[in-house]
N, CA, C and O atoms as a printed pandas DataFrame, in Angstrom:
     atom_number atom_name residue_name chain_id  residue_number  x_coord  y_coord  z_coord
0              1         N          UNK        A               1  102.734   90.823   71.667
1              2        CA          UNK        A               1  103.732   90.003   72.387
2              3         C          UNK        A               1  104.176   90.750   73.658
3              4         O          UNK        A               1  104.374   90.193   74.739
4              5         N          UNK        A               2  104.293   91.879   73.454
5              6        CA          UNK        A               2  104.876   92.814   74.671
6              7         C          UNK        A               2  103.894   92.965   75.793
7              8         O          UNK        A               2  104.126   92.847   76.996
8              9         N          UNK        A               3  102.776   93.243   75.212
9             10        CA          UNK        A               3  101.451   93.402   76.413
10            11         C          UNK        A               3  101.390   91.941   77.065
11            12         O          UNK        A               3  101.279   91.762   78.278
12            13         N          UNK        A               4  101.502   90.621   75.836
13            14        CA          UNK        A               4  101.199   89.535   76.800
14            15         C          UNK        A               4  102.451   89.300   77.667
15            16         O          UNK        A               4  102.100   88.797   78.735
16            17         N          UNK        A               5  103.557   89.450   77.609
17            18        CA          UNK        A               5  104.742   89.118   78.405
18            19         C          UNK        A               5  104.697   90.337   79.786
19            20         O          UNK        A               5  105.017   89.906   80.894
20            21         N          UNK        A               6  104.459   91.224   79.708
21            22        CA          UNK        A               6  104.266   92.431   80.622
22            23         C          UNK        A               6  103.047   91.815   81.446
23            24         O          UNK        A               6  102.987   91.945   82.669
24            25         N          UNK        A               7  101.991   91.076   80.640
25            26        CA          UNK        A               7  100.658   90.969   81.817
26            27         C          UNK        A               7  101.307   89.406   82.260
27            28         O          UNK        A               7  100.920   89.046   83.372
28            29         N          UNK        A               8  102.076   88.598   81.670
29            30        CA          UNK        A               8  102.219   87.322   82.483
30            31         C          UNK        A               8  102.950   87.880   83.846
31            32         O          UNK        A               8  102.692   87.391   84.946
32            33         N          UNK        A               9  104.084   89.179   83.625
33            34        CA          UNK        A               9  104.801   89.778   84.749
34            35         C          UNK        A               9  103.781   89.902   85.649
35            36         O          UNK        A               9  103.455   89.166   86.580
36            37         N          UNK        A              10  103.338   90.887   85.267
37            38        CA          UNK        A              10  101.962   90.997   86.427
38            39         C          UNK        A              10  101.259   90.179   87.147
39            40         O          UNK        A              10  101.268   90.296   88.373
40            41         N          UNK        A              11  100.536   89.218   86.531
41            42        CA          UNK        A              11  100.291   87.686   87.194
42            43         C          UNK        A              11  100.807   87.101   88.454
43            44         O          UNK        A              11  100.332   86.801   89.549
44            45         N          UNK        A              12  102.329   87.041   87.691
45            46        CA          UNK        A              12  103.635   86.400   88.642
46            47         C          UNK        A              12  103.248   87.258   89.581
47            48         O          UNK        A              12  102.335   86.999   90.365
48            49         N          UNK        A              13  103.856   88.267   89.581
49            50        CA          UNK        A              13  103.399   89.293   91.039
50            51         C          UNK        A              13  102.823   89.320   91.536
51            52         O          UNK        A              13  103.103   89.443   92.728
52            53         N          UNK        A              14  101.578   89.241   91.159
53            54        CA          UNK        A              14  100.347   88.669   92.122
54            55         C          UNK        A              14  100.332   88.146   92.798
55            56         O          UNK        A              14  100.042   88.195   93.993
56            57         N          UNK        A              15  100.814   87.202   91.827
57            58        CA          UNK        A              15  100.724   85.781   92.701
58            59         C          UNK        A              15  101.894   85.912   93.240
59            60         O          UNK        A              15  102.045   84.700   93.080
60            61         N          UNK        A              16  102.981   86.266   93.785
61            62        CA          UNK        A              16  104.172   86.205   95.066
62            63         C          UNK        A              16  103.544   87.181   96.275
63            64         O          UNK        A              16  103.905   87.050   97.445
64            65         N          UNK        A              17  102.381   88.354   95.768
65            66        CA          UNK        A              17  102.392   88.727   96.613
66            67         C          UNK        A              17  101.449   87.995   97.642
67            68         O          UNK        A              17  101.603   88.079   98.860
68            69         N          UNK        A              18  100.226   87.101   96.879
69            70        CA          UNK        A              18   99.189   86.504   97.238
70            71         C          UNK        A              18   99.976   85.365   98.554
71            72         O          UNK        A              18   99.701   85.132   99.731
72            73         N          UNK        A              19  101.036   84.879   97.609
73            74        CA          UNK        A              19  101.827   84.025   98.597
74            75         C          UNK        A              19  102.462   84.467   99.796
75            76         O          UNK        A              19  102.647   83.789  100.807
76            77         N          UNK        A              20  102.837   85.865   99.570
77            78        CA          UNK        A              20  103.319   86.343  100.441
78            79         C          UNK        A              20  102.519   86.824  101.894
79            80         O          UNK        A              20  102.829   86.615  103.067
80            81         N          UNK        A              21  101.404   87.530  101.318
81            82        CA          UNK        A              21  100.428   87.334  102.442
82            83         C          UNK        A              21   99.258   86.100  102.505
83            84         O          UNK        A              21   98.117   86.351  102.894
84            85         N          UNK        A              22   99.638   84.854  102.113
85            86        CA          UNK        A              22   99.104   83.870  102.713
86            87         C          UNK        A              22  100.206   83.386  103.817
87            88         O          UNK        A              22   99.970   82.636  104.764
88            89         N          UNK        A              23  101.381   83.942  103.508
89            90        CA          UNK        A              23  102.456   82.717  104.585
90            91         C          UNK        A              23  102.409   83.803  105.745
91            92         O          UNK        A              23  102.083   83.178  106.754
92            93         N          UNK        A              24  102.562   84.965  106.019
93            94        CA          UNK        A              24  101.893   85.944  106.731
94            95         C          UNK        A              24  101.034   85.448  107.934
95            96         O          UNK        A              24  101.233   85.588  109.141
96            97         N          UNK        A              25  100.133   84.896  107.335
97            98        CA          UNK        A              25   98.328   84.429  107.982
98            99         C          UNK        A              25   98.639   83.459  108.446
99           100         O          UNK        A              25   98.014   83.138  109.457
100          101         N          UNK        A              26   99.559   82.675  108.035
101          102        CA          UNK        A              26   99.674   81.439  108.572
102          103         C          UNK        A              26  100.442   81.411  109.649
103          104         O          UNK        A              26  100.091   80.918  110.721
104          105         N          UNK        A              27  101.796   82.066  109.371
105          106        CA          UNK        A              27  102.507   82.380  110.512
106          107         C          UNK        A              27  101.887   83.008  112.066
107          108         O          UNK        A              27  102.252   82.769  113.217
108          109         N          UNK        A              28  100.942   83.786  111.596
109          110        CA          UNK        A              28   99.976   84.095  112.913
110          111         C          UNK        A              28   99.332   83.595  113.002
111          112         O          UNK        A              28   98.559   83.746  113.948
């Protein structure tokens, strides 16, 4: 339970950062 809740964290993060440098790219 702990590993899967820790790797969904991880995921999430990913993915904000993925978002984060897609809005980045776009902005330029």
């Amino acid at each position: 339970m702990m590993v899967d809740m820790s790797g969904e964290l991880l995921v999430q993060r990913l993915h904000v950062d993925l978002r984060r440098q897609a809005s980045a790219l776009c902005r330029r």
